[in-house]
Backbone as XML, in Angstrom:
<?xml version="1.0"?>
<chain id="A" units="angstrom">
  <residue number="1" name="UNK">
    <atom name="N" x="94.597" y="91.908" z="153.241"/>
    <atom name="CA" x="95.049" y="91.753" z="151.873"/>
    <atom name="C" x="95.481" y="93.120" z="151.343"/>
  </residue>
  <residue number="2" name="UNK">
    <atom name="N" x="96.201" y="93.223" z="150.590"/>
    <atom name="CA" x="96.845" y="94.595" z="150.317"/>
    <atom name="C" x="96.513" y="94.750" z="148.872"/>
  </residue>
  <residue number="3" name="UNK">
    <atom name="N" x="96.426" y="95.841" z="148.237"/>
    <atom name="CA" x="95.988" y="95.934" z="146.969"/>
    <atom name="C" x="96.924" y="96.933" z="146.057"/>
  </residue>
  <residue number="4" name="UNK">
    <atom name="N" x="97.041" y="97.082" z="144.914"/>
    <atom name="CA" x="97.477" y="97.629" z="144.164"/>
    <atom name="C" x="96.909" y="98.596" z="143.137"/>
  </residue>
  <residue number="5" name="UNK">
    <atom name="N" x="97.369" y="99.794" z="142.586"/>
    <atom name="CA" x="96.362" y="100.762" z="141.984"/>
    <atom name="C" x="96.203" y="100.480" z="140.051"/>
  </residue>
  <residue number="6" name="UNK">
    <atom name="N" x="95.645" y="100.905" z="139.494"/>
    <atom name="CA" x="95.540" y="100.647" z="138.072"/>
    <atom name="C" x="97.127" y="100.822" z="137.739"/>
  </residue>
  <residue number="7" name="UNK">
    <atom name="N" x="97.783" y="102.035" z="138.028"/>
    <atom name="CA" x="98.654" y="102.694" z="137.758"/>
    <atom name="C" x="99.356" y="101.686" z="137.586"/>
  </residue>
  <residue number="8" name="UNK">
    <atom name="N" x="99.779" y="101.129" z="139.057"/>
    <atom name="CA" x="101.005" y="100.261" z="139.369"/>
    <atom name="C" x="100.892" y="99.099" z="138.696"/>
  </residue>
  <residue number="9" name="UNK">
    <atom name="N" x="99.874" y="98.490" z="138.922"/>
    <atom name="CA" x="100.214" y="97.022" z="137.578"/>
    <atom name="C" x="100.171" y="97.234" z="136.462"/>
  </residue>
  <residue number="10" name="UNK">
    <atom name="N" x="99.961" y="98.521" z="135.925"/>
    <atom name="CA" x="100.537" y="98.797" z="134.134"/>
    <atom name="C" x="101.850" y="98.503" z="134.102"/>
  </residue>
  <residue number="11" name="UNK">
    <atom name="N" x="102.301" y="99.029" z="135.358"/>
    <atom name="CA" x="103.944" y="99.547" z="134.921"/>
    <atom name="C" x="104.734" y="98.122" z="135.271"/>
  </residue>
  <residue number="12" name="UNK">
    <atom name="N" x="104.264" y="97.727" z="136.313"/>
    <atom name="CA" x="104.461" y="95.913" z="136.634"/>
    <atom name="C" x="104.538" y="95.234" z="135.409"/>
  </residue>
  <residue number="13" name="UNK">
    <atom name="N" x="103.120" y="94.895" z="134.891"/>
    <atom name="CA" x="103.135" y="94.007" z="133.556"/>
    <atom name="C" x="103.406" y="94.845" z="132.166"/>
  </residue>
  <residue number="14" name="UNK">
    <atom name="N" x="104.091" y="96.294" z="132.234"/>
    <atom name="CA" x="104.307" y="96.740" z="130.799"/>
    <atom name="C" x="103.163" y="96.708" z="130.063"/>
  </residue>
  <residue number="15" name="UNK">
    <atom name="N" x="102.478" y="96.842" z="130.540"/>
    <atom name="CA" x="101.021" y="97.411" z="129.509"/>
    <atom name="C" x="100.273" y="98.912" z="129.703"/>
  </residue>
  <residue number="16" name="UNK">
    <atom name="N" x="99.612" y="99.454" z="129.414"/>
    <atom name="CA" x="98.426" y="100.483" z="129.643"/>
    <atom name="C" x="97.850" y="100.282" z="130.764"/>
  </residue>
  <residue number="17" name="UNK">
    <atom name="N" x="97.528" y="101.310" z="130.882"/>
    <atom name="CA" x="96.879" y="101.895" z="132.409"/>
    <atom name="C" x="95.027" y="101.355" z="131.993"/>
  </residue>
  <residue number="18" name="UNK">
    <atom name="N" x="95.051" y="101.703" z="130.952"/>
    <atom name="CA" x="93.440" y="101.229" z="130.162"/>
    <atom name="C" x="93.191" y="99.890" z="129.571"/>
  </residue>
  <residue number="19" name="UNK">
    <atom name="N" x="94.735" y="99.473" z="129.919"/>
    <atom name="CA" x="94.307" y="97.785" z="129.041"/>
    <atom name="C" x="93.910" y="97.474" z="130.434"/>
  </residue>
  <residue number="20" name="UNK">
    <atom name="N" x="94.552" y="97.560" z="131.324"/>
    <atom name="CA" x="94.337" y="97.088" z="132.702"/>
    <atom name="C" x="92.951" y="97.155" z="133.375"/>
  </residue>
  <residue number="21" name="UNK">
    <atom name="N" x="92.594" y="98.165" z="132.887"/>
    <atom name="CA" x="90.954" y="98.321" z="133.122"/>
    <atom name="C" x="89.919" y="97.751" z="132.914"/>
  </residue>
  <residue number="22" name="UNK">
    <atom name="N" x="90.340" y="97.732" z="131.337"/>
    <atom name="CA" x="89.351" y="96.791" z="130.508"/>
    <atom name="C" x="89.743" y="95.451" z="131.201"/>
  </residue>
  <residue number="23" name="UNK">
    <atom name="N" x="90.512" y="94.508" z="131.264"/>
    <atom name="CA" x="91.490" y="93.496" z="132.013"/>
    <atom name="C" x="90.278" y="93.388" z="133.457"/>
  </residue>
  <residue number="24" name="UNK">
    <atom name="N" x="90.296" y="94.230" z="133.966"/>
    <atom name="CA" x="89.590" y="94.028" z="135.226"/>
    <atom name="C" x="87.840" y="94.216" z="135.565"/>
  </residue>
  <residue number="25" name="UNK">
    <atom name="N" x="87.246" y="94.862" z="134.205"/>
    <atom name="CA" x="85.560" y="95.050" z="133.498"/>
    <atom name="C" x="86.156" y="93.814" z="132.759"/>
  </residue>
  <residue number="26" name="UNK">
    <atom name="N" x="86.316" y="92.989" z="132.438"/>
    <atom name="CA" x="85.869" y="91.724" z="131.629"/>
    <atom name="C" x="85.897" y="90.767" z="132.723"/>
  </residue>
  <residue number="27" name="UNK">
    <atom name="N" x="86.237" y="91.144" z="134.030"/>
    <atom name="CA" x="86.846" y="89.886" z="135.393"/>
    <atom name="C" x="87.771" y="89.134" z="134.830"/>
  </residue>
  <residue number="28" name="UNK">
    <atom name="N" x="88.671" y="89.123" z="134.181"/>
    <atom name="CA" x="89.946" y="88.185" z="133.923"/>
    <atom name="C" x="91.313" y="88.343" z="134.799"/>
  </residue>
  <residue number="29" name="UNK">
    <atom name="N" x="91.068" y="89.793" z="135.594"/>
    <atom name="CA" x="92.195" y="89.521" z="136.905"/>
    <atom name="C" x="91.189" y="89.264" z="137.797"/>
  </residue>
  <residue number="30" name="UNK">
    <atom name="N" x="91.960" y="88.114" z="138.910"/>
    <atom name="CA" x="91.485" y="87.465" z="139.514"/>
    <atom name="C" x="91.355" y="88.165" z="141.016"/>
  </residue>
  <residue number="31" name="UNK">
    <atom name="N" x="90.206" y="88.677" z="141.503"/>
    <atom name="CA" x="89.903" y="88.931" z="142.771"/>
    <atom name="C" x="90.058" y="90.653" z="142.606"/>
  </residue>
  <residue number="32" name="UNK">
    <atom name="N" x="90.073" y="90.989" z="141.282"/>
    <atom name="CA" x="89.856" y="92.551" z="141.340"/>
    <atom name="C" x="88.405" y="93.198" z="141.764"/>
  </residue>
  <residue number="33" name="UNK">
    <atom name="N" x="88.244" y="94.074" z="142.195"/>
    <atom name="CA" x="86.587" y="94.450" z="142.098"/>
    <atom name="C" x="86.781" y="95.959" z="142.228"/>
  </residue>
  <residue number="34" name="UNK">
    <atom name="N" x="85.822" y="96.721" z="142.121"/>
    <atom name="CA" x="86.053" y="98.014" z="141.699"/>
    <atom name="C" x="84.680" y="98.308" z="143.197"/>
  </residue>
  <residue number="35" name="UNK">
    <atom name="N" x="85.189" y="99.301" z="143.594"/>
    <atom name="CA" x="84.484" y="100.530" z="144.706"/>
    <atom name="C" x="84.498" y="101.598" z="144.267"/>
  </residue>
  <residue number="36" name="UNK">
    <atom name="N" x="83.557" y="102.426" z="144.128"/>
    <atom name="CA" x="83.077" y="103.362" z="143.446"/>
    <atom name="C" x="83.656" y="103.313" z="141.813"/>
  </residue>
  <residue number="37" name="UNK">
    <atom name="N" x="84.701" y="104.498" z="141.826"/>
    <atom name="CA" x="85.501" y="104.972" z="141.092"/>
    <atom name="C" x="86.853" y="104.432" z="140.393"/>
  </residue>
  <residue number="38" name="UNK">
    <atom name="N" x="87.587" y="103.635" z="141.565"/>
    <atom name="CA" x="88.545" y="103.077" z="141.757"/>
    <atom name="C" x="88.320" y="101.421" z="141.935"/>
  </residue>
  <residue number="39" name="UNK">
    <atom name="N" x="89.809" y="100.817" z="140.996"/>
    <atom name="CA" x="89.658" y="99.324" z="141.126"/>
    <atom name="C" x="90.540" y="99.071" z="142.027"/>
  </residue>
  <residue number="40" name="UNK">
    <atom name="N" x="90.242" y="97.694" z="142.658"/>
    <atom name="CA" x="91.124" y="97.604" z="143.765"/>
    <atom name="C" x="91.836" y="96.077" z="143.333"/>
  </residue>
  <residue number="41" name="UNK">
    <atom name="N" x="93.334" y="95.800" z="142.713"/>
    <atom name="CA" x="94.202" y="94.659" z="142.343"/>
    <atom name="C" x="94.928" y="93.878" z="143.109"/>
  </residue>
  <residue number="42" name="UNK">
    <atom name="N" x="94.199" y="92.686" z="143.910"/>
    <atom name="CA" x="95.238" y="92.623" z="144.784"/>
    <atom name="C" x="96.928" y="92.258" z="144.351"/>
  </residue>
  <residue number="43" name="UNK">
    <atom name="N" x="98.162" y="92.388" z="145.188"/>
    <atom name="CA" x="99.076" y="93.092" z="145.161"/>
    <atom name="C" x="99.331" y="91.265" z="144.046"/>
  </residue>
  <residue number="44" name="UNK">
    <atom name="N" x="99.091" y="90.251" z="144.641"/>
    <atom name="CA" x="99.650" y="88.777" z="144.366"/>
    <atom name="C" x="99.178" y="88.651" z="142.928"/>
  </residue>
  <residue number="45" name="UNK">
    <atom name="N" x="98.061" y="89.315" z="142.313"/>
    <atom name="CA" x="97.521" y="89.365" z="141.234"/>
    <atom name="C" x="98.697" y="89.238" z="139.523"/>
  </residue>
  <residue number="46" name="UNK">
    <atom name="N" x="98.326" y="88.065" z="138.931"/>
    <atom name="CA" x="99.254" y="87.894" z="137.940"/>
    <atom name="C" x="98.435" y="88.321" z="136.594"/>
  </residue>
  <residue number="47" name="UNK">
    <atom name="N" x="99.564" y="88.838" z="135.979"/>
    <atom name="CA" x="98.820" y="89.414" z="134.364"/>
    <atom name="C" x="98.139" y="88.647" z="133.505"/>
  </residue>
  <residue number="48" name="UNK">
    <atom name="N" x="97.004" y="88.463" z="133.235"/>
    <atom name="CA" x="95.940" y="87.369" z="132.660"/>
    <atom name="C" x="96.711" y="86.897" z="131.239"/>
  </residue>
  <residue number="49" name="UNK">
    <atom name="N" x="96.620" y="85.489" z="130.914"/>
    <atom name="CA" x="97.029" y="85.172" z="129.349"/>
    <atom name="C" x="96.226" y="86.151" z="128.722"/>
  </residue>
  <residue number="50" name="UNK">
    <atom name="N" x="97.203" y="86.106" z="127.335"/>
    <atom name="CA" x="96.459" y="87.020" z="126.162"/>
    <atom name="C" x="95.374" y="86.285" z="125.162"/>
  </residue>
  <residue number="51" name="UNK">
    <atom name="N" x="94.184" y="86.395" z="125.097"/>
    <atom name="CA" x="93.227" y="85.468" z="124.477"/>
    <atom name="C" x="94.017" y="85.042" z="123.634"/>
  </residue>
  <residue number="52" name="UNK">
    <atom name="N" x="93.350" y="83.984" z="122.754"/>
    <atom name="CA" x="93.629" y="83.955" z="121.216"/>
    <atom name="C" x="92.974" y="83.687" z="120.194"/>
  </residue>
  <residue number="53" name="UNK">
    <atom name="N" x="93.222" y="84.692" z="119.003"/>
    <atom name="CA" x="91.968" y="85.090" z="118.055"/>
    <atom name="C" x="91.818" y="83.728" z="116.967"/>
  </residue>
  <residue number="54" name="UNK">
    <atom name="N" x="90.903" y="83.584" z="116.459"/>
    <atom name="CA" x="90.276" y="82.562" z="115.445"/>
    <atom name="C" x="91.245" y="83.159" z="114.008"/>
  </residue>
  <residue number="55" name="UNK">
    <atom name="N" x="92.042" y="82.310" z="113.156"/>
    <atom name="CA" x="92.068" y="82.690" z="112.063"/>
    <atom name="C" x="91.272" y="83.850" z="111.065"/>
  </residue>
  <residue number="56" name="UNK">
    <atom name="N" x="92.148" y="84.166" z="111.121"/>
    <atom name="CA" x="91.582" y="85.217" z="109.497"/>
    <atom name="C" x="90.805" y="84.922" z="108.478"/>
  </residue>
  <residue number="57" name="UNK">
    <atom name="N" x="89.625" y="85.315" z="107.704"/>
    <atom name="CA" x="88.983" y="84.191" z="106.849"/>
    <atom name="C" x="89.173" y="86.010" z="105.518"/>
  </residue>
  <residue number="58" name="UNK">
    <atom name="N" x="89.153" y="85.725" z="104.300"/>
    <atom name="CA" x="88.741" y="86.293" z="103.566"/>
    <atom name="C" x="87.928" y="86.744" z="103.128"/>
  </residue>
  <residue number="59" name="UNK">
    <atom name="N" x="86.990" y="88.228" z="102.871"/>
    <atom name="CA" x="85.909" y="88.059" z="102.443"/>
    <atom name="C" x="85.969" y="88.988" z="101.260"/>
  </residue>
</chain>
């Protein structure tokens, strides 16, 4: 299986190098796992939907 670096799927899916991180500490990319220091993405790995937040309430 071949993997991909933080770096490279920022620039893939147009996001941050740190959204991607967080993205991969919450497990929402699929089959990422981290060794030591470094996360490891595999290459087939698709950019997770973007949650979606609860209405706004006033306070």
């Amino acid at each position: 299986m071949d993997f991909i670096t933080i770096k490279e799927a920022a620039e893939q899916w147009e996001i941050s190098s740190r959204r991607v991180q967080v993205l991969c500490s919450e497990g929402r990319i699929k089959g990422a796992f981290k060794h030591g220091n470094a996360w490891f993405i595999p290459k087939e790995a698709t950019k997770p939907e973007q949650k979606k937040r609860g209405p706004k309430t006033d306070k």
